[in-house]
C-alpha positions as CSV (number, residue, x, y, z in Angstrom):
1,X,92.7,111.9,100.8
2,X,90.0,112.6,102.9
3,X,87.3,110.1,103.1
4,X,89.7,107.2,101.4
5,X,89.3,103.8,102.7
6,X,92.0,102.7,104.7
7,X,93.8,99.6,103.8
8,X,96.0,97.0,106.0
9,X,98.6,95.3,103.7
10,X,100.2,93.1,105.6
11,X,103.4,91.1,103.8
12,X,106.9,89.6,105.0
13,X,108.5,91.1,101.9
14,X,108.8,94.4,102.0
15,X,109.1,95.0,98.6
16,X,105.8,93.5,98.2
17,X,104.4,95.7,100.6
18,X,105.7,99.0,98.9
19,X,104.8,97.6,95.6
20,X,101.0,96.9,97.0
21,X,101.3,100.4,99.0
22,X,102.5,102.7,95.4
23,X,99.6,100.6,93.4
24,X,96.6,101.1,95.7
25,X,97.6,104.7,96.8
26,X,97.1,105.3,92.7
27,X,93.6,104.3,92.9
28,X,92.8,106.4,95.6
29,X,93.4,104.4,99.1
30,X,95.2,105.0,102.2
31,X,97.4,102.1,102.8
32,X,99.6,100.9,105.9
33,X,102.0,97.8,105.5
34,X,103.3,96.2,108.0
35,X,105.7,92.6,107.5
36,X,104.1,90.5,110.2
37,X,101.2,89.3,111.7
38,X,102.3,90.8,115.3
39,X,103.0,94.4,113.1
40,X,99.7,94.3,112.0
41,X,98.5,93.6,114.9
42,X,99.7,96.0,116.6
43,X,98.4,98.8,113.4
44,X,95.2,97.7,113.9
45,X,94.5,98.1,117.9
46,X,95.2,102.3,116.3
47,X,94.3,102.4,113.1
48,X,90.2,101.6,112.0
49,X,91.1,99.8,108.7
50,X,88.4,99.2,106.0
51,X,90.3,96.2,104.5
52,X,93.0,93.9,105.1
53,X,95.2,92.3,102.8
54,X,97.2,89.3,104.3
55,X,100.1,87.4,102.6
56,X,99.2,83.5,103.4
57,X,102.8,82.3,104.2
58,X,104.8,83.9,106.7
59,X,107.7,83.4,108.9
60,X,105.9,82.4,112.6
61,X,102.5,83.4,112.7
62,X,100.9,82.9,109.2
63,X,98.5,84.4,107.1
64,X,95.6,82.3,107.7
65,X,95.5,83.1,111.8
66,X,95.7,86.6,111.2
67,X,93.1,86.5,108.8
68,X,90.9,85.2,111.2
69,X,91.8,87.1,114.4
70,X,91.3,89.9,112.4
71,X,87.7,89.0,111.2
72,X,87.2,87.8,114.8
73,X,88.3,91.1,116.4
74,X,86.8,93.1,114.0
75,X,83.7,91.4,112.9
76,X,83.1,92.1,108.9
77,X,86.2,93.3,107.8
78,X,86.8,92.4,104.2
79,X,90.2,89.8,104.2
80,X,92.1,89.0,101.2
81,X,94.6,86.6,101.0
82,X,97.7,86.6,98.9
83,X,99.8,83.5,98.1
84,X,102.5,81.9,96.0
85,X,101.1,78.5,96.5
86,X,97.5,78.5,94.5
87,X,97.3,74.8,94.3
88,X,97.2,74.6,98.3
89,X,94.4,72.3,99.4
90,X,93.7,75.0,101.9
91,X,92.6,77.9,99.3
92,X,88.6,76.1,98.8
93,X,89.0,76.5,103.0
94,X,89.4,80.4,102.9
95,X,87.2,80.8,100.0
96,X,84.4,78.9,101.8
97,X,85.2,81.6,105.0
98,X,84.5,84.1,102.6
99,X,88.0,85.2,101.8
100,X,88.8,85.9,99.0
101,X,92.6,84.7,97.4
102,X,94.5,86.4,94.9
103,X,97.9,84.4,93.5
104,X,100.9,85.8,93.0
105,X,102.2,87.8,91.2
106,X,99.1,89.6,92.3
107,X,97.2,91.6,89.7
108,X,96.2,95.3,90.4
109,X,93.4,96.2,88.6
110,X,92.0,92.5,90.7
111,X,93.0,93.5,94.2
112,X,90.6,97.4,93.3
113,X,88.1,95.1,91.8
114,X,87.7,93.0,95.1
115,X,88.0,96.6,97.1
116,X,85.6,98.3,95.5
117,X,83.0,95.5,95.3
118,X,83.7,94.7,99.2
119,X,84.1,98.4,100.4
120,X,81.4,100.4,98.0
């Protein structure tokens, strides 16, 4: 898939992460999941990724700080959050940041949207 933007998907349920992996890979992206923040991490000091997607609520370090070490350790990199819980108060927060959120049970066809408007 030569010249496909390379996506970080980065849930604690790995079913989740397939599922995301199978979907986007359809629409023409490379994708990597990982099921923590510290996994992700770790894919990203090899892998230049175009995108992230980031589940908000994890087990230890959440969603919302590796959304921003991401955006702070690579500076522009499109961040989408996924969450269960779309009545947080924190969601207006991430918005403002310039994240955008996507409740679960994500849609497809809105996660490409968001990826092709971000990533051309």
């Amino acid at each position: 898939m030569k010249g496909a933007k390379h996506i970080l998907v980065v849930d604690d349920d790995p079913g989740i992460g397939a599922m995301l992996t199978k979907a986007l890979a359809r629409h023409g992206y490379l994708v990597d999941a990982a099921t923590s923040a510290d996994d992700a991490l770790l894919k990203a000091e090899t892998t230049r990724y175009d995108a992230a997607l980031v589940d908000l609520v994890m087990p230890g370090r959440d969603g919302a700080d590796l959304s921003e070490t991401l955006r702070r350790l690579f500076p522009g990199l499109p961040v989408g959050l996924l969450t269960g819980y779309a009545h947080s108060p924190l969601i207006p927060q991430f918005e403002k940041s310039g994240m955008a959120v996507f409740e679960k049970p994500v849609v497809i066809g809105d996660l490409v949207e968001f990826l092709q408007r971000e990533l051309g």
